[in-house]
Structures are given as structure tokens and as C-alpha cells.
N, C-alpha and C positions, 0 to 999 in steps of 0.2 A: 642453170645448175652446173655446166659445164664450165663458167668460167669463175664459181663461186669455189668450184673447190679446185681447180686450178691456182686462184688466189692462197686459198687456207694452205696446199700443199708449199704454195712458195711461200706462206709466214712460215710454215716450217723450218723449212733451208736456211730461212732470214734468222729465225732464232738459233737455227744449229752455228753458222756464221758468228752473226754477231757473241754469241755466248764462248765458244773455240776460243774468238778475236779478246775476247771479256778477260777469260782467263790468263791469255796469253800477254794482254796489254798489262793485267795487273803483278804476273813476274818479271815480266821486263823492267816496272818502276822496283822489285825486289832484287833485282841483277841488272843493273842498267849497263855494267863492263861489261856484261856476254851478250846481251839481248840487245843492243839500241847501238846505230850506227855512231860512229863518234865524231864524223865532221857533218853528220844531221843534226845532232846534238846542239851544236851551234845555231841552226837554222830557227826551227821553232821554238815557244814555250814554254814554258813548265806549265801554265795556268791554260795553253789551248790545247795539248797532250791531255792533261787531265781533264776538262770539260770532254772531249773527243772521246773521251774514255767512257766517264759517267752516262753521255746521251747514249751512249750504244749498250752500255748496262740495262740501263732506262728499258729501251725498247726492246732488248730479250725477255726480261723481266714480264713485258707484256706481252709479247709473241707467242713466248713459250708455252706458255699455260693455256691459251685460245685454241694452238695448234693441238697441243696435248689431247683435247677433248673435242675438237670441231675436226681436226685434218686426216687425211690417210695414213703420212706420215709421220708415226706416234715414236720411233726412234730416233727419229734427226728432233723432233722436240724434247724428247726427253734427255737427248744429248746436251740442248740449249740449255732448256733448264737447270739441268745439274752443273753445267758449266759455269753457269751464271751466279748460278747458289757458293759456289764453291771461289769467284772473283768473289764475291762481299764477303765471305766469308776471310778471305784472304788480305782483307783490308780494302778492297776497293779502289777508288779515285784517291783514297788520303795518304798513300803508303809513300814514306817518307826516307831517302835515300841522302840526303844530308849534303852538305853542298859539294864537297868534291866526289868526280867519279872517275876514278882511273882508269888508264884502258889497257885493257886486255891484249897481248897477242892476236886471238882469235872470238869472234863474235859474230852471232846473229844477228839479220839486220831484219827483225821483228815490227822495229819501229815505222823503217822505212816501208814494209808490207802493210799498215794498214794507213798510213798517210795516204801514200799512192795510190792506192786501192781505193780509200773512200772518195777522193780526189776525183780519179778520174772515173767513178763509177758514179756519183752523184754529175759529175758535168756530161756524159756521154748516155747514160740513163735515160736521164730529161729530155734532151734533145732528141734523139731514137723515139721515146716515147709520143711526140706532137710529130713527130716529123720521118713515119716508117715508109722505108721502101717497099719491105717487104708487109701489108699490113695485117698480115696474118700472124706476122713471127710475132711470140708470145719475149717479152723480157727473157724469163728463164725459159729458155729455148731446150732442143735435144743435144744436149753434150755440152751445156755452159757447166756441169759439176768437175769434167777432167779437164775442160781447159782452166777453169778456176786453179784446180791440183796443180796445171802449166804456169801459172804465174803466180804461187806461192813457191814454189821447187827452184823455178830461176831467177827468183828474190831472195830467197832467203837467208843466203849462204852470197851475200851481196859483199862484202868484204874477201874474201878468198875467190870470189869470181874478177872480182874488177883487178886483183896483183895479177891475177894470171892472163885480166884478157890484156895487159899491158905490157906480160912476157913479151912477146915477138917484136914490138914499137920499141920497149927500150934497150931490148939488145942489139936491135940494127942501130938506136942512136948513139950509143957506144962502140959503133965498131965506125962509124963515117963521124968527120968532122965537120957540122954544118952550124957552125956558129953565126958565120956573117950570113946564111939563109933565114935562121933563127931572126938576130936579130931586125933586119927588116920586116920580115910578118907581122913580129914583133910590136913594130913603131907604125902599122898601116893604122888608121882611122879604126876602132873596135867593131863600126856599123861594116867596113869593107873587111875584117878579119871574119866577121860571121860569116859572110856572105862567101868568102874563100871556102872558110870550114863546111859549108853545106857542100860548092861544088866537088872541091876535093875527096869527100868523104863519100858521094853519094856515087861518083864516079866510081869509088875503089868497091862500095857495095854493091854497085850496078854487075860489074863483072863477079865478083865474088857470088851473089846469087845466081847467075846467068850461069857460072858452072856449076852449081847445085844443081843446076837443071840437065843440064850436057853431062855430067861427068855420073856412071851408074851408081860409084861408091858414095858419093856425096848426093846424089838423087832418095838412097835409101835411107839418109837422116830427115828430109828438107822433107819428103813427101809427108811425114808425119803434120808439119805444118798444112799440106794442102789438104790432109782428110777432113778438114771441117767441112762443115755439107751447110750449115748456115751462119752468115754474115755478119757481123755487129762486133759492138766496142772490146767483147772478150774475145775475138775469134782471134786475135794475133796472135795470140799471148800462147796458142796451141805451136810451141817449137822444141826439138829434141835438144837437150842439154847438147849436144855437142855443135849441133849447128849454131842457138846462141854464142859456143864458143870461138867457132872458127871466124864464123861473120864478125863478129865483133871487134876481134883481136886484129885481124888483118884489116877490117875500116879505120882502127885507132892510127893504123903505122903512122898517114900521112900525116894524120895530126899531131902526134908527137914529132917526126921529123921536121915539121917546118916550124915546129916552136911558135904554135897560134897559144896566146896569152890566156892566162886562165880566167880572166872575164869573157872571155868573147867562147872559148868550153863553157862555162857557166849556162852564158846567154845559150847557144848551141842544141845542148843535150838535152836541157826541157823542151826545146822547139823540138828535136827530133822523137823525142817520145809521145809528146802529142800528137805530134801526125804521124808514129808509126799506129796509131790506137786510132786517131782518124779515118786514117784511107780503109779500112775493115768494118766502118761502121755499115749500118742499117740506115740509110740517108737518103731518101730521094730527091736530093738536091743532084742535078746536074752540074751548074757550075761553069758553064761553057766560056767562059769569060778568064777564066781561072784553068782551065784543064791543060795547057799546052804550056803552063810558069809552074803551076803547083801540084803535084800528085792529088787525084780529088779520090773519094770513094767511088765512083762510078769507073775510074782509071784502074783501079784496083784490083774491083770486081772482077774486070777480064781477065785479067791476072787469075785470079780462083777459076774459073769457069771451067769444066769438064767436057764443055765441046770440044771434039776434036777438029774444028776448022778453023780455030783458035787458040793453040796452046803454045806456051813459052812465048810470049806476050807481056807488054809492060812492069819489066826487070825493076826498074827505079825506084826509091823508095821516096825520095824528097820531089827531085826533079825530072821530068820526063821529056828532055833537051836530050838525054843522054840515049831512050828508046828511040828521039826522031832522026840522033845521029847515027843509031848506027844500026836502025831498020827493026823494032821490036814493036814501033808501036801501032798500039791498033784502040780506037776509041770511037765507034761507029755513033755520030750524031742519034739522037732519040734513042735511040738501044741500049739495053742492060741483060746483061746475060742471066740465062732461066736457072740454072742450075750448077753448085756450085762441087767438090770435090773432087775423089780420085774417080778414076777409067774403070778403076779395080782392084784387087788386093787391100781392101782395105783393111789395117793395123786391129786388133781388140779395142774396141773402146772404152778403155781403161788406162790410167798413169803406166801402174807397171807393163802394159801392153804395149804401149808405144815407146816404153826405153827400149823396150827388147826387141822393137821391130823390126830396127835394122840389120840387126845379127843372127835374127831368122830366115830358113828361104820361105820365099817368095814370090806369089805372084809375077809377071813381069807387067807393071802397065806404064801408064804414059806421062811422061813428065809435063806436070801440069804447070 
């Protein structure tokens, strides 16, 4: 009974979701200049956009109404519903935007919000799904609804986050002359320019997190990251708009400074967002073989862990070469830690709760 309407409560969410998503997909094809990123625009489409769109019409369509009358949650479906009703009404999958589309100064990257999303939520789902560590934790766990809120808020506004997290990279490349640095990175092999890009970057992230943790003022944005209390493919995604920004911006410097080619960024950036969304999974793959070359999630996990005989632990994000050099790491054979969050003070658990955390006082507890 227990997990029957467990299930029907999550078509709900599913219908509220995909029907939001319905809507949302079918003004973006009405405003493709403000809504749809424009060098995504190039990547996929027009005919796998629009299928992507239809199937998830589809399946609100059917959600909705199930939920409506079977679930507890009779407002997140009647949310779907209406939403959904009001995508076909709007024209649906056929809305037709003619072939050129200018771009806009400023725009929503909508487009890129639900690619990414279905992306790595059907690859990271599935696998979690056959393969839980934890195998009690349910898919829609307690707090997958605000960290969802965390990775719609720090996508969505993906064009004005990416000029600014590039502020600090291209002003220090304008102020030094590193041309002939440039070009040689430049001219390496594209497989050893990745391979630079990981160390370099993951090095400049390693320390950049590592005083997230040391440092009280940046401990009070980063923690909002560590209040998730459980583990899986959306728990990354829980981070305070200004930490996304500082981390981000100060990992890019090295990269723009050494003028690594934009094939080998390309290659790079998807590698690193898959395994930022990796190492937080739900995975009871140890890995042993792989844990000392590649951040695994069991590497992770101690990282989250709320023991205190274990804190500030496994800094790295890619590579944990950088925790054995310089004494963070810690990945005890057969062990995984029991318990994951803060010490204390934890945040409201709620979007607007956690913007405002840091600027409220506070508890004092322990940097996790």
C-alpha cells in the first residue's frame, strides 16, 4: 500500500514536471531569441526538440489525470494537467518559428534546462535504479523537490552566468601577455590538451573548494551544498548561486590563460559535468581499481559525511592525486559512510531558504 501510493504521489510530481516542462518547451519554440540557448541551437534538431517535446506532452497527458483521481497529491496534478492543456492548446510540437531566429542580447537557456535534465536523469535514474547503495532510498527521495528548484535557478539564466563566470579569466588575459604559452597548448595533441585541462582545472578547484571549507565567509554559502542528508544523481545540483559562481569563475582562469583549444573545452566540460553528477550518485559500486585515477562516488560520499572523525576530506572533484598530495585523502577499503549532512544549523528546507542562509546568523557547526 505503501509503495503503491508512494508511486501515484511520484506520477504526480511527474505530471507537474513534465506539464511546467510542456509549457515551457512549447514557448520557447514561440520565442526561440529569449528562450533557447543559441550556440545549443546549433547542436541539436529541430525534428529531436520536437519529438522530446511531444513524448513528454504524451506522458503528462496520461499522468495527469491518474494522479488527479488516484494520488494524494491532487494540486501538483492538477498543476500538470492544466499545463499540459494549455501546451496543445498553444500549439504543441508544431509551432512553427520560420527559419531564421535572431539572437537576442539576453535569453533563457530553457532549452538547455530540459535537454540536460532529461539527459542525465534518464542515464543516472536507471542505473541508481538496478544498482542502489543505499536500497531503501526511494527515486524521489526527501529534498529531491529544492534541489530540482537548485538546478533549474543555476541553468536557467545560462547565458548571463557563463559572460560573468568568464569575468575574472578574461580580464587577467588582457592584463598578461601569454601568447607564445597559448600557442603551444594550443599545438599539444587534443587527447594530451584534455588531459592538461582536467589536471589544471581540477587542481585550481581542489583549493578553491578546500577554502570553502577553511575560510567562515565562504563556508556559509558552500554548506548549503553539504545539507543534503541523501545521496544520488540530484544531490549535486543543491549549491548556493554564489558558490556556483566563485568556483566556477576562478576554475575557468587556467583555462583561458593557457589558451587550451576549443575542441579539447568541448571534449572537457561534458566530461566534467558527468562526473560532477557521478561522484553524488546512489551507487554501490566501489571501484577499487579506479578510486586512486578517478573520483568515484564512494570518494565522494566521505566528502558529505557528517561524522566528525572525518571532515574536510576528499577536496577533488575529477582527480584525487591532488587529496594524496597534499594529505585530504581518506577512502577506507569496504566502508561507506552511514550518514550524510550538516553537524547543525541546518538551512530551511526550501529554495528561498537557502539563498538567505548565508546572510542570516547562524548556528555555528562544522565544516563538512
Amino acid at each position: 500500500m505503501k509503495v503503491r501510493r508512494s508511486f501515484l504521489n511520484g506520477m504526480a510530481w511527474i505530471a507537474a514536471f513534465l506539464g511546467v516542462m510542456s509549457v515551457l518547451g512549447v514557448l520557447a519554440f514561440h520565442f526561440p531569441e529569449y528562450l533557447t540557448t543559441p550556440r545549443l541551437r546549433g547542436v541539436y534538431s529541430d525534428y529531436q526538440v520536437r519529438t522530446l517535446l511531444y513524448t513528454g506532452m504524451i506522458l503528462a497527458t496520461v499522468a495527469a489525470p491518474i494522479a488527479l483521481f488516484f494520488s494524494e497529491l491532487k494540486r501538483h496534478a492538477l498543476l500538470g494537467l492544466v499545463c499540459v492543456l494549455l501546451a496543445w492548446l498553444a500549439g504543441g510540437a508544431d509551432v512553427s518559428y520560420g527559419d531564421q531566429v535572431r539572437d537576442s542580447g539576453f535569453y533563457i537557456s530553457l532549452d538547455w534546462i530540459l535537454l540536460d535534465l532529461i539527459l542525465m536523469a534518464t542515464l543516472f535514474i536507471n542505473v541508481e535504479l538496478f544498482f542502489r547503495l543505499k536500497k531503501e532510498q526511494v527515486i524521489l527521495r526527501k529534498g529531491w523537490q529544492v534541489d530540482l528548484q537548485h538546478y533549474v535557478a543555476n541553468h536557467i539564466f545560462n547565458g548571463g552566468l557563463v559572460f560573468v563566470l568568464f569575468l575574472p579569466a578574461n580580464w587577467l588575459a588582457s592584463q598578461l601577455s601569454l601568447q607564445s604559452i597559448q600557442a603551444y597548448f594550443q599545438g599539444l595533441p587534443l587527447a594530451v590538451q584534455v588531459l592538461m585541462l582536467m589536471l589544471v582545472t581540477d587542481f585550481t578547484q581542489y583549493w578553491v573548494h578546500r577554502a570553502f571549507h577553511r575560510v567562515p565567509f565562504l563556508w556559509r554559502f558552500h554548506r548549503i551544498h553539504h545539507s543534503v542528508e541523501k545521496m544520488d544523481w540530484l544531490a549535486g545540483s543543491r549549491l548556493h548561486i554564489a558558490d556556483v559562481l566563485i568556483t566556477r569563475s576562478l576554475s575557468l582562469i587556467p583555462m583561458v590563460l593557457l589558451g587550451f583549444s576549443t575542441e579539447a573545452i568541448n571534449i572537457y566540460l561534458p566530461i566534467l559535468a558527468l562526473q560532477s553528477v557521478f561522484i553524488h550518485c546512489n551507487l554501490e559500486f566501489e571501484l577499487r581499481w579506479l578510486q586512486n585515477v578517478l573520483a568515484t562516488p564512494k570518494f565522494h560520499h566521505w566528502h558529505h559525511t557528517n561524522d566528525s572523525g572525518c571532515l574536510d576530506k576528499n577536496f577533488s572533484v575529477t582527480l584525487p592525486v591532488f587529496d594524496l598530495l597534499f594529505g585530504t585523502y581518506y577512502n577506507p577499503r569496504g566502508q561507506w559512510p552511514q550518514d550524510y549532512g550538516l553537524s547543525g544549523g541546518h538551512p530551511e528546507e526550501n529554495y528561498l531558504g537557502h539563498l538567505l542562509a548565508p546572510f542570516r546568523k547562524q548556528n555555528t557547526d562544522s565544516a563538512v
